[in-house]
Each structure stands twice: as C-alpha cells, then as structure tokens.
C-alpha positions as CSV (number, residue, x, y, z in Angstrom):
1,X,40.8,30.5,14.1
2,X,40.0,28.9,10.8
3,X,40.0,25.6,12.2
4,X,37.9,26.7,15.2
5,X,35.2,28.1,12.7
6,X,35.6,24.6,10.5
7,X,34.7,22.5,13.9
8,X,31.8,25.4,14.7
9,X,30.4,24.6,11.3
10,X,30.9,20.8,11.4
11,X,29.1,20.5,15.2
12,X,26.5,22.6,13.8
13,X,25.8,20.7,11.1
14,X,25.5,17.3,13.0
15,X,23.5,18.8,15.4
16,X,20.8,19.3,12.5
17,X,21.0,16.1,11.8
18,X,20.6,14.7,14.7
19,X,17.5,16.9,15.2
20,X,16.0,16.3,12.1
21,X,16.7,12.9,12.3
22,X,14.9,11.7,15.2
23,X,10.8,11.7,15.1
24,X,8.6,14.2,16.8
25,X,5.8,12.7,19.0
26,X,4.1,15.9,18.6
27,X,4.5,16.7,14.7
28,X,2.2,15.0,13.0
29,X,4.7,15.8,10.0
30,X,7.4,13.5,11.5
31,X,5.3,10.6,12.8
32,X,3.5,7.6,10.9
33,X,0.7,7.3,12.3
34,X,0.3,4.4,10.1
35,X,2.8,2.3,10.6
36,X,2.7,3.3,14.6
37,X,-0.5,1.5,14.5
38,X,0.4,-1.6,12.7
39,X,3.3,-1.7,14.7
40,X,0.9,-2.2,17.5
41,X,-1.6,-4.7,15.1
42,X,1.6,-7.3,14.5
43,X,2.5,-7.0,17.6
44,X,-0.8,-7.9,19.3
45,X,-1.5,-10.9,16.8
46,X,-4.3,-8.1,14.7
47,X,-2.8,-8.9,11.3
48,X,-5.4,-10.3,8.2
49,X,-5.0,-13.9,9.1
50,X,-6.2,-13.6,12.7
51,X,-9.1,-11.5,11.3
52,X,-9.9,-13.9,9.5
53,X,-9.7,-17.3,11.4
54,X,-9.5,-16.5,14.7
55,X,-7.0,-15.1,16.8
56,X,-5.4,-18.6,17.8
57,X,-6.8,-19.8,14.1
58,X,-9.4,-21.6,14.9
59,X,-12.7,-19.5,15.0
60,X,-13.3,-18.7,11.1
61,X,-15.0,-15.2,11.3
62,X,-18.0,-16.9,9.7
63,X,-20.4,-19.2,11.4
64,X,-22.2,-22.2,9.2
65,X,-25.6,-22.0,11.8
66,X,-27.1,-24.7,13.1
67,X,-26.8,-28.2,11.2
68,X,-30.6,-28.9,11.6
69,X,-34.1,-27.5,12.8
70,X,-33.5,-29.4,16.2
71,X,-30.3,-27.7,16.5
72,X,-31.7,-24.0,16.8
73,X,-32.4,-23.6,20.5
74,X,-29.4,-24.8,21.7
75,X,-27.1,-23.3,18.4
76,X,-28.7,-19.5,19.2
77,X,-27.9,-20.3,23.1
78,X,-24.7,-20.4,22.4
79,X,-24.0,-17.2,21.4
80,X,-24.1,-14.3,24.3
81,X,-25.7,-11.8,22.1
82,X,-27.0,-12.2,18.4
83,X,-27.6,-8.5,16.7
84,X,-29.7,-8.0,13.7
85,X,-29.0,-5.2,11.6
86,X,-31.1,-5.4,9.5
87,X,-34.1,-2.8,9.3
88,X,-36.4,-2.8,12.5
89,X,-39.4,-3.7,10.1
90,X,-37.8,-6.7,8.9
91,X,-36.6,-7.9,12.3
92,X,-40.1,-7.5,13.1
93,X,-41.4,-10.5,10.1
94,X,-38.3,-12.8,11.4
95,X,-35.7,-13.4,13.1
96,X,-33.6,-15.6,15.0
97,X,-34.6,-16.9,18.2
98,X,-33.0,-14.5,21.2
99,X,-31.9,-12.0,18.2
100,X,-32.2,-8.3,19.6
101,X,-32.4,-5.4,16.6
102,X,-29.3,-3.3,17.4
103,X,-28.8,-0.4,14.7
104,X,-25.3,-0.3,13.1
105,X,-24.7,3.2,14.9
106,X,-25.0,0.9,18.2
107,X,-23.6,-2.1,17.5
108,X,-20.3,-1.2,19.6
109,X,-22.0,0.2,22.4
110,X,-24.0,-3.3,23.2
111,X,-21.0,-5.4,22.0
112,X,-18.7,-3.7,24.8
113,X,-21.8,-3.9,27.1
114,X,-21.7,-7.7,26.9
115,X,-17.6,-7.5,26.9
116,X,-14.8,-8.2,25.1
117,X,-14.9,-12.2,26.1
118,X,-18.4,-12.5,24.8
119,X,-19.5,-14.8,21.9
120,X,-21.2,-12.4,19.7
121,X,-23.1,-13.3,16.3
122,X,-23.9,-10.4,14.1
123,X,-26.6,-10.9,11.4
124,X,-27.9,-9.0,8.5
125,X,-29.7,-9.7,5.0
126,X,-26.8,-11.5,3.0
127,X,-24.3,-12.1,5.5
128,X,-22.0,-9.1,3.9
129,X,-22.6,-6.2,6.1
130,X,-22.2,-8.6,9.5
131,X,-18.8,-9.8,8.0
132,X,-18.3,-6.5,7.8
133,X,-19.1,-5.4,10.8
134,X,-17.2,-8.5,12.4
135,X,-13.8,-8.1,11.2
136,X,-14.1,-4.2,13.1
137,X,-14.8,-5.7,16.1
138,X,-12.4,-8.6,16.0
139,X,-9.9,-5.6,15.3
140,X,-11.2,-3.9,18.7
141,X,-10.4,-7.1,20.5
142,X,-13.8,-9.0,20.3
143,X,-12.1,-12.4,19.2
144,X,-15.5,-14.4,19.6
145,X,-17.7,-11.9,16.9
146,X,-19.0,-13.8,14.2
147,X,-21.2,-13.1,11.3
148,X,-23.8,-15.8,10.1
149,X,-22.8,-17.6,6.9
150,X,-25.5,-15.9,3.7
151,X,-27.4,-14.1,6.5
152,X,-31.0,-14.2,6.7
153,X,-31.5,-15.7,3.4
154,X,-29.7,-18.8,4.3
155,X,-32.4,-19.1,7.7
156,X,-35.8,-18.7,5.5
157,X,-36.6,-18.2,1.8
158,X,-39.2,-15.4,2.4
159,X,-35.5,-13.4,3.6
160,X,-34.0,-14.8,0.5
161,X,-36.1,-13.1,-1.4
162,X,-36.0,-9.6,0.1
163,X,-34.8,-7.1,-2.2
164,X,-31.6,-7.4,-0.3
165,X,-31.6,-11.3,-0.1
166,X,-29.9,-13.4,-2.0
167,X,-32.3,-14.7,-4.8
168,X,-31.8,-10.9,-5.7
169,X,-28.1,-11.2,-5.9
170,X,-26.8,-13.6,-7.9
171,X,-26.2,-12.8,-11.9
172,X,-24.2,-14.3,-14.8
173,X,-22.4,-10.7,-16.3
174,X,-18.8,-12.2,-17.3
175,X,-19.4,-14.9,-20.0
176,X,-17.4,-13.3,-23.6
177,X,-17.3,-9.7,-21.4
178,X,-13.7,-8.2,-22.7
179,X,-13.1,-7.1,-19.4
180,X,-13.1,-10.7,-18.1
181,X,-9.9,-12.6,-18.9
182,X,-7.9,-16.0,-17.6
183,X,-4.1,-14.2,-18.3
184,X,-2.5,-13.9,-15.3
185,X,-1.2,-9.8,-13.9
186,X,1.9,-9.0,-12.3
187,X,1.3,-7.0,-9.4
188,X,3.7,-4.2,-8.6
189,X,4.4,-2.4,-4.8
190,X,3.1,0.7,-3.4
191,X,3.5,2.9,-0.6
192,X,1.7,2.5,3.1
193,X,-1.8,4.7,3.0
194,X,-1.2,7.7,5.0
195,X,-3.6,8.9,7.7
196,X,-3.7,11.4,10.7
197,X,-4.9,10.4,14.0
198,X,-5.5,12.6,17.2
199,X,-3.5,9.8,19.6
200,X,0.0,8.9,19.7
201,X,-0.1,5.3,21.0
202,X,-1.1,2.3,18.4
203,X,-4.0,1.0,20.3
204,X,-5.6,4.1,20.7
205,X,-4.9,5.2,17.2
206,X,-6.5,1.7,16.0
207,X,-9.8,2.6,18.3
208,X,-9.9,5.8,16.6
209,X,-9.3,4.2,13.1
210,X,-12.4,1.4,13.5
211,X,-14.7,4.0,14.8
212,X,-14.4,6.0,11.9
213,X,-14.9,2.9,9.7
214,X,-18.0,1.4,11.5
215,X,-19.5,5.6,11.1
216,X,-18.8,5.6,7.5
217,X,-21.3,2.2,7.5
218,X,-20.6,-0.4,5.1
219,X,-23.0,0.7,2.1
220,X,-19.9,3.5,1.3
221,X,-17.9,0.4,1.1
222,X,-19.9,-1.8,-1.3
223,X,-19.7,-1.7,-5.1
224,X,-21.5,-4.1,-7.6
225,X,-19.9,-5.9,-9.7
226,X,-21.3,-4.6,-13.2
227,X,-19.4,-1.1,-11.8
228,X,-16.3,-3.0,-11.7
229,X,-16.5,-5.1,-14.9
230,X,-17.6,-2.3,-16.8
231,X,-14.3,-0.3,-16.1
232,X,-11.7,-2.5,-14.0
233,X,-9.5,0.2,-14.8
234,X,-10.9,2.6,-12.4
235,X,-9.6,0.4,-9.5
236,X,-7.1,-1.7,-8.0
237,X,-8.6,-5.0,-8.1
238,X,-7.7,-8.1,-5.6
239,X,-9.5,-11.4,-6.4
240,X,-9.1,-13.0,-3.1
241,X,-9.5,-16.5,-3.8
242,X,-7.1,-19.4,-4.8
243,X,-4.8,-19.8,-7.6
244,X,-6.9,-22.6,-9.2
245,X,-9.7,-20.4,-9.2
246,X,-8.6,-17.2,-10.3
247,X,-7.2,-18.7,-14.2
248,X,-10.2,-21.6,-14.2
249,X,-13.4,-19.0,-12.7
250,X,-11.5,-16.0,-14.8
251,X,-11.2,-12.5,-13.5
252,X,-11.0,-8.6,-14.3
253,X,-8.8,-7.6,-16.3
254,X,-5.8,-6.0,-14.3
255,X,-7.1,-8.0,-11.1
256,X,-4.0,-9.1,-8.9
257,X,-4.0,-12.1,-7.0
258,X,-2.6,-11.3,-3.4
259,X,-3.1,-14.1,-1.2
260,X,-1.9,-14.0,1.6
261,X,-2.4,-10.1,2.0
262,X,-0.4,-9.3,5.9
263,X,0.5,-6.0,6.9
264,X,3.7,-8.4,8.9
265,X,4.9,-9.7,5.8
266,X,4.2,-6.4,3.6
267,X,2.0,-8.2,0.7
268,X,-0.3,-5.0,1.6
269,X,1.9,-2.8,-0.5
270,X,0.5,-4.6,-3.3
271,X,-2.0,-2.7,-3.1
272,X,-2.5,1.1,-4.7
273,X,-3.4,3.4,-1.9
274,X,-4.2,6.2,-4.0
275,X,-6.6,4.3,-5.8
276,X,-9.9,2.3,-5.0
277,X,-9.1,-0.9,-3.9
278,X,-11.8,-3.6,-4.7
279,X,-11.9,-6.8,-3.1
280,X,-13.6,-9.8,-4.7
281,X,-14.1,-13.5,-3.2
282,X,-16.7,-16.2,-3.8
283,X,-19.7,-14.9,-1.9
284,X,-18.5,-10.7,-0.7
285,X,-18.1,-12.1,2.9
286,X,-14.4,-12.8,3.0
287,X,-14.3,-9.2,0.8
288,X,-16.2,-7.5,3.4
289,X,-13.8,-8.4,5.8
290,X,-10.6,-7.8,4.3
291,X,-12.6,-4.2,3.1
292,X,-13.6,-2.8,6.4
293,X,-9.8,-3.8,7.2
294,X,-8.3,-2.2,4.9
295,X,-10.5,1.0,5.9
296,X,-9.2,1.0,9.3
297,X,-5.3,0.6,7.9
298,X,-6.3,4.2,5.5
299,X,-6.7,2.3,2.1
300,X,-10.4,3.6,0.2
301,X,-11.2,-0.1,0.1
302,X,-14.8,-1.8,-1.1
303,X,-15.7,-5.2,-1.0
304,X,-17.7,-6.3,-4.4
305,X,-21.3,-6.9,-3.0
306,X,-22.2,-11.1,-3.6
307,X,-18.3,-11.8,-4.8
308,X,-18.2,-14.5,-7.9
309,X,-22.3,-15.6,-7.5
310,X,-22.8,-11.9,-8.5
311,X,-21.1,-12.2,-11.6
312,X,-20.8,-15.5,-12.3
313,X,-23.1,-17.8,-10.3
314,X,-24.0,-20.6,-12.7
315,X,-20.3,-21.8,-14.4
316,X,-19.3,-25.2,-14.1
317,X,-16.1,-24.3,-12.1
318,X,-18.2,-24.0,-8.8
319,X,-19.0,-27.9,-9.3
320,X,-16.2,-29.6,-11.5
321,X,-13.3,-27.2,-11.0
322,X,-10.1,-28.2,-9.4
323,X,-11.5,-26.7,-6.0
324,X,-15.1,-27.9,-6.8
325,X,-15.3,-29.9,-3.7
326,X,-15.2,-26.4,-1.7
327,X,-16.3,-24.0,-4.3
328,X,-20.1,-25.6,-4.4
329,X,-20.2,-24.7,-0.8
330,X,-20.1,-20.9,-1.3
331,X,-22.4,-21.1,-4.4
332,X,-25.6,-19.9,-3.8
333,X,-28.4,-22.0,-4.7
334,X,-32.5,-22.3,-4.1
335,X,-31.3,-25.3,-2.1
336,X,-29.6,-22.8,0.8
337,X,-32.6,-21.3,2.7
338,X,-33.1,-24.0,5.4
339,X,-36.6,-22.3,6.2
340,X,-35.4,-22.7,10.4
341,X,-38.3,-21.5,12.4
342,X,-38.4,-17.7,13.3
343,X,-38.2,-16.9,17.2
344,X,-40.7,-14.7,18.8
C-alpha cells in the first residue's frame, strides 16, 4: 500500500508538470504574445534590416527624388500613389505633381486600396513622419512604400521654411554640453517588451500591433533633442549611426551604440523596455523608422526629431570626418531645396 500511494503521489506530480508545462493558447498568462509575433516577423523576412532596405535589400526605405527639374513627370509617374500628410492647407500652396492629401488616420485604407504590390511614396514636411509611416506599412507587407528623402523642404524653399520645414530644424546645442561626451558605454541586456493582443496567430497579432502604432500618430513618438540632452538619463538612448561617427560627432552621455539592432539575432534586448527608448541618426529618418518599429514590437520608443542637424548641424565631422564622404549627404544645408515646380 505504501508503495502504491508513493507511485499515486509521483504520477500526480508529473502530471502537473506536464500541465503546467505546456502553453495555453487561450491564457493570455501562458502565451507571449511577443515573441509569437516575432516568431512570425523572422520567419517572414520582417526583421529591422528588411525594414530598412528592402525586403530583398535593395529598395532603401527612403527615396532621393528626382535628379533634376526634367526628371519630375516621369520620377512622380513612377510611383502608383504619392500621399501627402501634411495639413490640407499646405497641400493646397504645393505639392507634388499627382500627390493626393490622405490624412494619417487614412493612409492604410488608400494604401490597401491600391494593394500590397503598389509603389507607394508617402510625403510630409521633413521627411520624418513619412519614414515613419513607411516602415508600418512595409511591416504590413507594403515592400514598395517609400518616404521622400527631407520631405517637402527638400522640393521647394518656401516648404523649407514652414514652421515644420527644415530651415526651422536644425541647431548647434552639444558644443562643451556635459551631457555630450566621446567615451564609449557598455550596453547591458534586457528582457523582450511584453504586450497583450486579442489574436493568437503572429500575422494577425502584427496587424493588430501596427494599427495601434499608426493611431497613436507619430507626434507621441517624437522628442527634441534639447529634452534628451538636458537629461539623457531619463532614457535609454541608441545612436544609430556608425562607429566612426558616434566617438568623432560625440553623443549623450549613456547612449549605446547598437548597430545592427534584429529581433533574429537578439541585439534588441539591448534595449530597456521599461524605459523610453530614444533613437538618434543623422537626419530623424532612419530614427523614425526604427521608432515606429519598435512601437509595434511593445518598446515606448521615440525617434529624436531632425537626428544630429538638430543638435549638431554645423561641426566639421559632417565634411572632414572619417565618413565625410556620406555624412555631407544627410546634412542639411540652404543648398537642399531644389525649388522643383509644384503640380496642380
């Protein structure tokens, strides 16, 4: 009998193991809907990189525009839908030939209207809120969406000067700031962000995760960068540029360096989930990106609105740095409007 009640006690107690052990579909306590979802992501060629340039690596997320005034008609033509964002009153005083104003709430509905195939070009002030609004629908499967390179500002100077233009960006904050330093951090790993999601399969979830991202708009995911120099504490800071760069330009104090940043490879745990997580690049369009990505994946991410040329526009390193030869290209200078002609 004793023995019989010693296996009785034994089965029972593998039996809860068993049980316990094995996930629940249906509890939300038991199931990451996190990494269920980036399960999916890897799987289906979604990670950063691909985001970034192109799902077979060769369609930067970005778009230069055309290379002259005699390129416009046939540059715009190429493109089966350009949407504006910016304000309706602003469209109105110019905008690109064939551009149609399509209100952020909207912009899924009319890119799934002209399909997932389509070539789409998203446009805004700066360039930073189409980048934005890119990477979320490259996430939903729109591999052609691109944003135009500096926005309006870089198509006429009467949009570069537009209180949200670029003339009105730029600023030199960093020079003898004690929160600006050269002295390399060692970054440390976190957790995955944890979320809840009303679906059980990882494309579904994802939908659900970049509609929630494109309704919180991108000004909740924008932060200057006099917030972020006056107390780099406050965040987790990623300066998302090369190595060069980030000792010769400087950089926050505490700022990692995480490049490249995969959910496949795990460099995201890098990054605090329980705090804010602030992107920084050369121009806030590569930040935008990586921000509204790191939204969907459950981080509180913000990109740092006009990236180095906010902070730092006129040093030396953007023209005799080590990476000068591609760090001029991304400064912003009164050279950049190419005052193209406005469409009707």
């Amino acid at each position: 009998m004793k023995n019989l009640f010693r296996y009785s006690i034994l089965m029972l107690a593998v039996s809860a193991m068993l049980f316990t052990g094995c996930k629940d579909d249906g509890d939300d306590a038991d199931v990451s809907h996190f990494e269920i979802m980036t399960d999916y992501m890897v799987a289906n060629n979604l990670d950063l990189p691909a985001i970034i340039s192109g799902s077979e690596g060769d369609l930067k997320f970005v778009n230069p525009g055309p290379a002259d005034e005699a390129s416009v008609p046939t540059w715009a033509a190429g493109f089966d839908i350009i949407m504006d964002i910016r304000g309706g009153s602003d469209y109105a005083a110019g905008h690109i030939v064939g551009a149609q104003n399509v209100a952020w709430a909207n912009v899924m509905t009319e890119a799934n209207t002209v399909g997932q195939n389509a070539k789409i070009l998203m446009v805004c002030y700066s360039g930073q809120s189409a980048c934005y609004a890119t990477s979320l629908l490259r996430l939903a499967g729109f591999d052609n969406a691109q944003a135009l390179k500096w926005g309006m500002s870089g198509w006429a100077s009467s949009c570069a000067n537009h209180n949200s233009g670029w003339n009105n960006a730029t600023g030199d904050l960093v020079s003898g700031h004690a929160n600006w330093t050269n002295e390399l951090t060692q970054s440390t790993f976190f957790n995955y962000p944890k979320f809840t999601a009303s679906s059980s399969d990882g494309a579904s979830i994802l939908l659900e995760r970049i509609n929630a991202v494109f309704g919180a708009g991108f000004g909740a995911a924008a932060v200057s960068g006099s917030a972020v120099l006056d107390d780099p504490s406050a965040f987790c800071i990623n300066n998302y540029y090369n190595e060069a760069d980030h000792t010769e330009f400087g950089h926050f104090s505490g700022a990692y360096r995480i490049q490249p940043l995969t959910v496949g490879n795990d460099e995201i745990k890098h990054l605090d989930p329980e705090s804010t997580v602030v992107t920084y690049c050369y121009t806030g369009q590569t930040s935008a990106v990586i921000s509204a990505y790191l939204n969907v994946l459950g981080y509180s991410a913000k990109s740092m609105k006009a990236g180095m040329n906010g902070i730092n526009n006129h040093s030396d390193v953007w023209t005799s740095g080590t990476n000068a030869g591609n760090n001029s290209k991304n400064q912003w200078k009164d050279s950049k409007p190419k005052d193209y002609p406005f469409g009707n």
